[in-house]
PyMOL commands that place a pseudoatom at each C-alpha (Angstrom):
pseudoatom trace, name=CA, resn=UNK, resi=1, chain=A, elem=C, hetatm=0, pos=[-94.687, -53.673, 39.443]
pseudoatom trace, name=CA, resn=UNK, resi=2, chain=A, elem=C, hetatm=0, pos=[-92.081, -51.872, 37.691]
pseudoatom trace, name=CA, resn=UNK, resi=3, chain=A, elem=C, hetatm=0, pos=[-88.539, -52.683, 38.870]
pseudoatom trace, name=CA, resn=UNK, resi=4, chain=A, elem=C, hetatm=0, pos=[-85.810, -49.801, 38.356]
pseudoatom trace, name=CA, resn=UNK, resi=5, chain=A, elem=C, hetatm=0, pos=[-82.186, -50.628, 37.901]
pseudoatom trace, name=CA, resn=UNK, resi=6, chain=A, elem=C, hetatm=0, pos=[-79.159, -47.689, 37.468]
pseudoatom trace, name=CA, resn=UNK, resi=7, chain=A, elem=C, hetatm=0, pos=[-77.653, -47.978, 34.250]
pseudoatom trace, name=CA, resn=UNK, resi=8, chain=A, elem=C, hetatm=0, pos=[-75.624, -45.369, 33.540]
pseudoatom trace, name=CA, resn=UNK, resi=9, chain=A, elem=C, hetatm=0, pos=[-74.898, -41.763, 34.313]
pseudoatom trace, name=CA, resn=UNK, resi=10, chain=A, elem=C, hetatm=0, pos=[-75.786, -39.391, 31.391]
pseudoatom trace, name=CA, resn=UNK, resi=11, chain=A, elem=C, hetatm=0, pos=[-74.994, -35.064, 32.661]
pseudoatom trace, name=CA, resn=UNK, resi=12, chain=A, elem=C, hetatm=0, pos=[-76.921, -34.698, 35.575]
pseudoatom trace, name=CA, resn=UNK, resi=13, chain=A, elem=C, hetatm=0, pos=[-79.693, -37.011, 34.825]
pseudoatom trace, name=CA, resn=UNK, resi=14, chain=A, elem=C, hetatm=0, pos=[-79.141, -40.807, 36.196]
pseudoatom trace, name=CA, resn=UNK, resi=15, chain=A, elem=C, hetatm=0, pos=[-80.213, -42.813, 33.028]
pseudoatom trace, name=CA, resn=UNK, resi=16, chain=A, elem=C, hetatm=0, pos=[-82.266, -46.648, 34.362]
pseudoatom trace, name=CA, resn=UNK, resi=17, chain=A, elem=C, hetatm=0, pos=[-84.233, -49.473, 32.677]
pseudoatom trace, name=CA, resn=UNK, resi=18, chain=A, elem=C, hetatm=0, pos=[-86.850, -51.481, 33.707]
pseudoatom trace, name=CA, resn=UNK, resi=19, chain=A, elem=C, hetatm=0, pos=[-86.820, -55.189, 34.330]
pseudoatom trace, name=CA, resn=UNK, resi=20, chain=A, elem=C, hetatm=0, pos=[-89.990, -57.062, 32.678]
pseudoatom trace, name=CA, resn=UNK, resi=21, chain=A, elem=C, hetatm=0, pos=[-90.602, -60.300, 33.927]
pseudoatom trace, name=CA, resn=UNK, resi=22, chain=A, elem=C, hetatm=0, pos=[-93.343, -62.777, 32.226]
pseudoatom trace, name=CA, resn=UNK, resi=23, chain=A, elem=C, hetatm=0, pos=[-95.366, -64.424, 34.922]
pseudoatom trace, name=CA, resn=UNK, resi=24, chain=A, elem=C, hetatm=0, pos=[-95.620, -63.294, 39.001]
pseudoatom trace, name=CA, resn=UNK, resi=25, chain=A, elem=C, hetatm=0, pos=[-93.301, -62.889, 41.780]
pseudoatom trace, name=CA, resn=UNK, resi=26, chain=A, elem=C, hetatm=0, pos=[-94.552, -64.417, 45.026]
pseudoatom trace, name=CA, resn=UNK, resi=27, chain=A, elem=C, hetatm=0, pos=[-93.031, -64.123, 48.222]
pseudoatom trace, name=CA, resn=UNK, resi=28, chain=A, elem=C, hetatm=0, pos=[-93.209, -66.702, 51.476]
pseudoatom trace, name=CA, resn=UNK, resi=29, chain=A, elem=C, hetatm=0, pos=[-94.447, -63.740, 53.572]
pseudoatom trace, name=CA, resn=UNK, resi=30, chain=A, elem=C, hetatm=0, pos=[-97.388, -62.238, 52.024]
pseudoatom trace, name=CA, resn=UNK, resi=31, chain=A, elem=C, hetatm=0, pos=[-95.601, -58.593, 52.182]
pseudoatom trace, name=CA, resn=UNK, resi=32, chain=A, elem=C, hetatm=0, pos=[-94.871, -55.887, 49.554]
pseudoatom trace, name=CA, resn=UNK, resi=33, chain=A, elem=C, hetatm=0, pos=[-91.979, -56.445, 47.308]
pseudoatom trace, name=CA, resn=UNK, resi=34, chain=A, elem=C, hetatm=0, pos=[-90.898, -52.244, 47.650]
pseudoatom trace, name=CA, resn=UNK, resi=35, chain=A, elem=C, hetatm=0, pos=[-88.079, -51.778, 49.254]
pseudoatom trace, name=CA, resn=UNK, resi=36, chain=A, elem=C, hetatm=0, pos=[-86.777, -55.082, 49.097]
pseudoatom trace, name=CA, resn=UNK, resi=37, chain=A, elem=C, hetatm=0, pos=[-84.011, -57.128, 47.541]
pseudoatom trace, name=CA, resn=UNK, resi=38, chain=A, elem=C, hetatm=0, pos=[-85.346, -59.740, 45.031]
pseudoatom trace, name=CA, resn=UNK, resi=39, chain=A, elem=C, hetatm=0, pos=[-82.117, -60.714, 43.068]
pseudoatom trace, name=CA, resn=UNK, resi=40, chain=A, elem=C, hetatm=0, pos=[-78.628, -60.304, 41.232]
pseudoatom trace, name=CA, resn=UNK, resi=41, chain=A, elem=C, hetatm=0, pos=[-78.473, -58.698, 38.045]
pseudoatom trace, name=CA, resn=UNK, resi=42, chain=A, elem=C, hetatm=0, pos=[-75.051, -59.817, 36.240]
pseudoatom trace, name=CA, resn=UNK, resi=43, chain=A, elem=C, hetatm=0, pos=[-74.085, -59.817, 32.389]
pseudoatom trace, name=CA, resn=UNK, resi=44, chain=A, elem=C, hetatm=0, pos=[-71.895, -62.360, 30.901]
pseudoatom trace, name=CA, resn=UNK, resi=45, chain=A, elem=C, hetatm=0, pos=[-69.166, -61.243, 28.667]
pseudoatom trace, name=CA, resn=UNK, resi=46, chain=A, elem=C, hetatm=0, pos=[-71.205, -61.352, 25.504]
pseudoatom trace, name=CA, resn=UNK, resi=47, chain=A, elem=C, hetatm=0, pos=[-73.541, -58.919, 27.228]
pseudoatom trace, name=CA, resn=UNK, resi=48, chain=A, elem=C, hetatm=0, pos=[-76.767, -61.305, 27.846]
pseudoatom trace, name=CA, resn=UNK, resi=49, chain=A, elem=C, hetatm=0, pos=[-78.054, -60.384, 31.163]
pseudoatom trace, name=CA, resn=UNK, resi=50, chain=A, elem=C, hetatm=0, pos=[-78.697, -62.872, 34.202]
pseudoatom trace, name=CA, resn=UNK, resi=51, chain=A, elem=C, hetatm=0, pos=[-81.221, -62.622, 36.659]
pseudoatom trace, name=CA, resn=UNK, resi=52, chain=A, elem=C, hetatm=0, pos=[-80.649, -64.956, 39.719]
pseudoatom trace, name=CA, resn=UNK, resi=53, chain=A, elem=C, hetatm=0, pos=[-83.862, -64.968, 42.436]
pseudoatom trace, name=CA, resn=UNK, resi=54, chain=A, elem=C, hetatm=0, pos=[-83.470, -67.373, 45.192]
pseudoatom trace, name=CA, resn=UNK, resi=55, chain=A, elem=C, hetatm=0, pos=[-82.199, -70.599, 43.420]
pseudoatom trace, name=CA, resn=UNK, resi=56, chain=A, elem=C, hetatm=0, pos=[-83.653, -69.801, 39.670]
pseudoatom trace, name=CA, resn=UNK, resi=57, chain=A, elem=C, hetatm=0, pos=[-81.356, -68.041, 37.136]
pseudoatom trace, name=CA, resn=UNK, resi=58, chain=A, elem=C, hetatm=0, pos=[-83.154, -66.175, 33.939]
pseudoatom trace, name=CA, resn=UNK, resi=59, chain=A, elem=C, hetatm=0, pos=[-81.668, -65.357, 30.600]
pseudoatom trace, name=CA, resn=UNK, resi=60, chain=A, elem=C, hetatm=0, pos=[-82.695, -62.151, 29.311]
pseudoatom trace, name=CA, resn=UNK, resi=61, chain=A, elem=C, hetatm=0, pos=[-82.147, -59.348, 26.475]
pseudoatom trace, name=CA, resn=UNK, resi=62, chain=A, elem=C, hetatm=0, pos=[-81.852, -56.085, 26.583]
pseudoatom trace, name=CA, resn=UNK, resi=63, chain=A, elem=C, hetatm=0, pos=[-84.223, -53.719, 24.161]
pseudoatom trace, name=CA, resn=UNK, resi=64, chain=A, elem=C, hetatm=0, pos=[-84.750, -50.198, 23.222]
pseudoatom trace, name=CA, resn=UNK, resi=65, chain=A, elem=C, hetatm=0, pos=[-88.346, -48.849, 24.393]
pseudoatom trace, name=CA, resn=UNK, resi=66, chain=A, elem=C, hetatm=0, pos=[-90.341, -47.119, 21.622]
pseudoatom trace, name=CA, resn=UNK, resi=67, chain=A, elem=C, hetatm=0, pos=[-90.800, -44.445, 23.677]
pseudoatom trace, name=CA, resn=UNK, resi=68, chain=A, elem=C, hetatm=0, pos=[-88.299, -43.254, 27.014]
pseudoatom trace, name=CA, resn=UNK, resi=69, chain=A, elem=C, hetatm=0, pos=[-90.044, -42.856, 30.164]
pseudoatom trace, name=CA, resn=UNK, resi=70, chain=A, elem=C, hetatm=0, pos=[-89.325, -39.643, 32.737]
pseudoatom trace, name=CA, resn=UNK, resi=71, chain=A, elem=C, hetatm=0, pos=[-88.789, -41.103, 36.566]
pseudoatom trace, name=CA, resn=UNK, resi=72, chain=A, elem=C, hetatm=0, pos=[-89.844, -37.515, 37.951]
pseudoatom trace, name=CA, resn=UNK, resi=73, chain=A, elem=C, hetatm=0, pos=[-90.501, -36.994, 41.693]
pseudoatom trace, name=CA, resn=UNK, resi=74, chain=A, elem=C, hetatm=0, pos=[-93.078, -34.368, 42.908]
pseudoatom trace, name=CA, resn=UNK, resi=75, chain=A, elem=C, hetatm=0, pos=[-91.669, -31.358, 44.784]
pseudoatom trace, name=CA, resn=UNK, resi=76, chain=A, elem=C, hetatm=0, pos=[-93.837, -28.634, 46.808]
pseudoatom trace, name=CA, resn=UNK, resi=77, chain=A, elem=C, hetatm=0, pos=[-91.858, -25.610, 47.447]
pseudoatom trace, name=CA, resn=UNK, resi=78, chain=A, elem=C, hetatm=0, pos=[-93.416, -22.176, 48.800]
pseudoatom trace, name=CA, resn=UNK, resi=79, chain=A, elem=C, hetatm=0, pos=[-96.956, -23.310, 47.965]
pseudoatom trace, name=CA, resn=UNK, resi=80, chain=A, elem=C, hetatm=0, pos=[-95.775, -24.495, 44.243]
pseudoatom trace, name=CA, resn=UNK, resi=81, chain=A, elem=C, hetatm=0, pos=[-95.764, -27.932, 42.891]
pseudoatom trace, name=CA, resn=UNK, resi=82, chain=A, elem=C, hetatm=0, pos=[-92.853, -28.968, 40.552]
pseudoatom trace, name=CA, resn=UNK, resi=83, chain=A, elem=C, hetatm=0, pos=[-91.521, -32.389, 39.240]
pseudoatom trace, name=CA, resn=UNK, resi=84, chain=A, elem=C, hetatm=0, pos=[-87.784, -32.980, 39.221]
pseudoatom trace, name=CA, resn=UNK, resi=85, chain=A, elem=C, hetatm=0, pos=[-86.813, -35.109, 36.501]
pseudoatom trace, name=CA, resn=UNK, resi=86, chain=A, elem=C, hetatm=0, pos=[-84.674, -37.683, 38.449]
pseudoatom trace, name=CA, resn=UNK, resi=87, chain=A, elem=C, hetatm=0, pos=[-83.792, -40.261, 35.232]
pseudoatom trace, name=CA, resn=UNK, resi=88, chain=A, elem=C, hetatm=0, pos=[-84.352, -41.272, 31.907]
pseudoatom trace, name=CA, resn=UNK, resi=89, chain=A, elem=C, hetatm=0, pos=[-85.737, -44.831, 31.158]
pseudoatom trace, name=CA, resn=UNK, resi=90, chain=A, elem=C, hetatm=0, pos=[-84.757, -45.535, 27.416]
pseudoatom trace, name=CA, resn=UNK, resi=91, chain=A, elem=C, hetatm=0, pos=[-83.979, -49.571, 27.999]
pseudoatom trace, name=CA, resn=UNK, resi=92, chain=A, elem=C, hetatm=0, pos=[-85.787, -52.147, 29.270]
pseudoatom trace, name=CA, resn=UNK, resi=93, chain=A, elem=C, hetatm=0, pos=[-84.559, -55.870, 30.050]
pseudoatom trace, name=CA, resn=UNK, resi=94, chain=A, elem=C, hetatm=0, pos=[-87.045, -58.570, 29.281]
pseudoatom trace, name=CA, resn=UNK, resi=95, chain=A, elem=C, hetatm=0, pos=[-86.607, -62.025, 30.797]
pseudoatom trace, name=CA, resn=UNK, resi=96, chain=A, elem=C, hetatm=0, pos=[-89.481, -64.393, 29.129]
pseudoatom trace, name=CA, resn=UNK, resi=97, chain=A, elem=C, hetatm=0, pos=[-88.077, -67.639, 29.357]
pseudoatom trace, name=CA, resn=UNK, resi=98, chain=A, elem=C, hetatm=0, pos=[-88.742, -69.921, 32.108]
pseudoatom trace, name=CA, resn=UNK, resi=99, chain=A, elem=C, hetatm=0, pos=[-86.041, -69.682, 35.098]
pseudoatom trace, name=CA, resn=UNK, resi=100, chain=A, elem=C, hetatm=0, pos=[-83.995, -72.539, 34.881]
pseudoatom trace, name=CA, resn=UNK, resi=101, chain=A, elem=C, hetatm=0, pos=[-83.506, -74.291, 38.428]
pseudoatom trace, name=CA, resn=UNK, resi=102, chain=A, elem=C, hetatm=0, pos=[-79.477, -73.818, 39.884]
pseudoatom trace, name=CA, resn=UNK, resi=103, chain=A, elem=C, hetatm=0, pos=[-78.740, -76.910, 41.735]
pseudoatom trace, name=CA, resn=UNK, resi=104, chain=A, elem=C, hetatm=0, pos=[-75.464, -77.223, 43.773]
pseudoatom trace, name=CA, resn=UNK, resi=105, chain=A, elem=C, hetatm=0, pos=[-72.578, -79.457, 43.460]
pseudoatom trace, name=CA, resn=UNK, resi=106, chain=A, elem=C, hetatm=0, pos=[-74.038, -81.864, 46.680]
pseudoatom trace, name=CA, resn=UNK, resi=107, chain=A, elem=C, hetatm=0, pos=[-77.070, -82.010, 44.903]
pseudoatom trace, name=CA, resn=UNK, resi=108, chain=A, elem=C, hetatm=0, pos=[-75.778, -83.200, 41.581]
pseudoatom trace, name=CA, resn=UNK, resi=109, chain=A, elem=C, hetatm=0, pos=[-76.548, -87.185, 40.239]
pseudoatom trace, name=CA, resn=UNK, resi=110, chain=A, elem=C, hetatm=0, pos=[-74.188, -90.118, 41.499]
pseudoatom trace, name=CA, resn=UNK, resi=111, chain=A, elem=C, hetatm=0, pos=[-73.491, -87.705, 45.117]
pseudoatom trace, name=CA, resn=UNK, resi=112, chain=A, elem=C, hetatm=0, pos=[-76.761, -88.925, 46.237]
pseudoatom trace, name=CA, resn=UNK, resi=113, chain=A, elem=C, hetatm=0, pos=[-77.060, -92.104, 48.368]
for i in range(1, 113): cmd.bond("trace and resi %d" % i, "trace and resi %d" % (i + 1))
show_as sticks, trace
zoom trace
């Protein structure tokens, strides 16, 4: 499943990268993922991006794809098909490590009872 995030703005194309995530998403409900919000994307100041779904923050890095992808959308006009080229995928942001577990202050040793 190929997750799209806007990167930038290049002309008139948008310009996005894909997330790529080692291992599977699962959901309590057995729905669809599309359409749905699945986490916070933040970089620190040194640029390392941060992936935080539910209560598990990732450490990634961000890398240049061999080859861009076209995100293109099919058009039908007058009885013609055409694609619109709607953005430019030259970046991709790989989280491989395991998510590391974000526990609260309430939560942390010597508060418990």
């Amino acid at each position: 499943m190929p997750v799209l995030i806007k990167a930038s703005k290049s002309d008139q194309t948008d310009e996005c990268a894909i997330i790529e995530l080692q291992g599977d998403l699962k959901s309590h409900s057995d729905s669809s993922f599309e359409d749905q919000f699945i986490g916070d994307l933040h970089y620190t100041k040194s640029g390392i991006p941060l992936l935080i779904i539910g209560h598990h923050l990732l450490y990634g890095k961000v890398a240049k794809m061999e080859k861009p992808f076209a995100l293109m959308e099919k058009q039908e006009k007058d009885g013609k098909t055409c694609f619109v080229v709607k953005a430019i995928i030259r970046n991709k942001i790989i989280f491989k490590t395991r998510p590391k577990p974000i526990v609260g202050e309430s939560c942390m040793e010597g508060d418990m009872e």
